[in-house]
N, C-alpha and C positions, 0 to 999 in steps of 0.2 A: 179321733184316730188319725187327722192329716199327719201327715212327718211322721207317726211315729214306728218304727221298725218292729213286730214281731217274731222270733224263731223258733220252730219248735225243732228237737234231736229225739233220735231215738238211742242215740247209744253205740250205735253200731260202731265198729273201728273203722268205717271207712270214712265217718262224717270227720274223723279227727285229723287221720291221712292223708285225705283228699284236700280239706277246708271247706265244706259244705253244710250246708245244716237238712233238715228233713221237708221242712216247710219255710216258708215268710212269706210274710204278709205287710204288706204297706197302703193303710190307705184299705177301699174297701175289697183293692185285689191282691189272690194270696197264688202261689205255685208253689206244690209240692214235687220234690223231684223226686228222678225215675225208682222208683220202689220194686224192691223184687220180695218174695215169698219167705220170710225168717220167722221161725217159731220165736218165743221168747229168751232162749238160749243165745240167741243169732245161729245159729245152723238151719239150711235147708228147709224148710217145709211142704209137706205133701209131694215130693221126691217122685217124679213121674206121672202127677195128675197134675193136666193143665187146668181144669174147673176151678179145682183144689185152690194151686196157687195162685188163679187170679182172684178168687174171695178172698183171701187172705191177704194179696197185694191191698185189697180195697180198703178194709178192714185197720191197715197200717194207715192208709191214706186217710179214714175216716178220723182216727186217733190222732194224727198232724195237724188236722185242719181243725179240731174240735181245739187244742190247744192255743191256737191262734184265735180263735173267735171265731169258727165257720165249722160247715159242717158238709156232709158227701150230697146236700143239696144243693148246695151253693155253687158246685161245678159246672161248667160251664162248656171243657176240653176236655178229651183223655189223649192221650195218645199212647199204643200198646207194639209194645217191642214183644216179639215172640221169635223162638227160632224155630220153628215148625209149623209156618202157616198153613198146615192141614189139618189144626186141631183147632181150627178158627170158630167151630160151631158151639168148642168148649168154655174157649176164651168168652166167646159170644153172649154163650149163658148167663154167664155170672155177672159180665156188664151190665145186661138186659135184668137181672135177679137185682141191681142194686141204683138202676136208672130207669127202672120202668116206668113211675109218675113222675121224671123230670129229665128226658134226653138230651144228653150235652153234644156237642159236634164231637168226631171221634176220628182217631187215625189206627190202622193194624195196620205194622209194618214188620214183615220178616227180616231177620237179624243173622249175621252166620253164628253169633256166639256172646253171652255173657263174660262176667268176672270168674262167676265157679259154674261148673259143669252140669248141676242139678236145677239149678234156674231156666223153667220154660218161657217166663214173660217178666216182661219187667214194664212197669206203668208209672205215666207222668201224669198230673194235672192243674189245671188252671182253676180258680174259683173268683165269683165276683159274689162279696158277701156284704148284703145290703143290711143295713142301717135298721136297728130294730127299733 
């Protein structure tokens, strides 16, 4: 795997837009960028529930990283953009629901604002995916 570049996309029009991809991986560390809550459509998901959207940011996250060769164990890092750090015990949850046999280091940091309006959090992560 030395040298060689992985990327995974999900599609979205911002990856094309912007010039980013979802995930990469080089080597046996991968980072997945900031992912926010999109059904399969790309519109919004769980529209008001922060639980909601941060299972479902994971969820995207798990899918990125599975395509690169890794998986939502391999993580290492999150870090969580939210714009209403009072629904932090929400957010909370679902990290805890998806790191609970393997705690990564973590960041919650309140945000004044996403891209669209209906996005409560948006989540990045680091993975170091070892050698099977």
């Amino acid at each position: 795997m030395d040298g060689v570049t992985r990327r995974s996309f999900t599609g979205a029009s911002w990856e094309n837009q912007v010039g980013y991809c979802r995930a990469i991986r080089r080597g046996n560390l991968a980072w997945v960028t900031g992912t926010v809550s999109l059904d399969a459509h790309g519109q919004p998901f769980a529209v008001g529930d922060p639980e909601a959207q941060a299972r479902r940011c994971f969820e995207i996250i798990g899918k990125a990283l599975d395509e690169v060769g890794g998986a939502l164990t391999d993580i290492v890092r999150t870090r969580m953009f939210v714009t209403d750090i009072d629904h932090w015990e929400a957010f909370g949850r679902a990290h805890a629901a998806v790191f609970k046999d393997h705690p990564p280091a973590t960041t919650m940091v309140e945000i004044s604002r996403f891209i669209g309006p209906d996005f409560l959090i948006e989540i990045e992560a680091d993975a170091c995916i070892e050698a099977a």
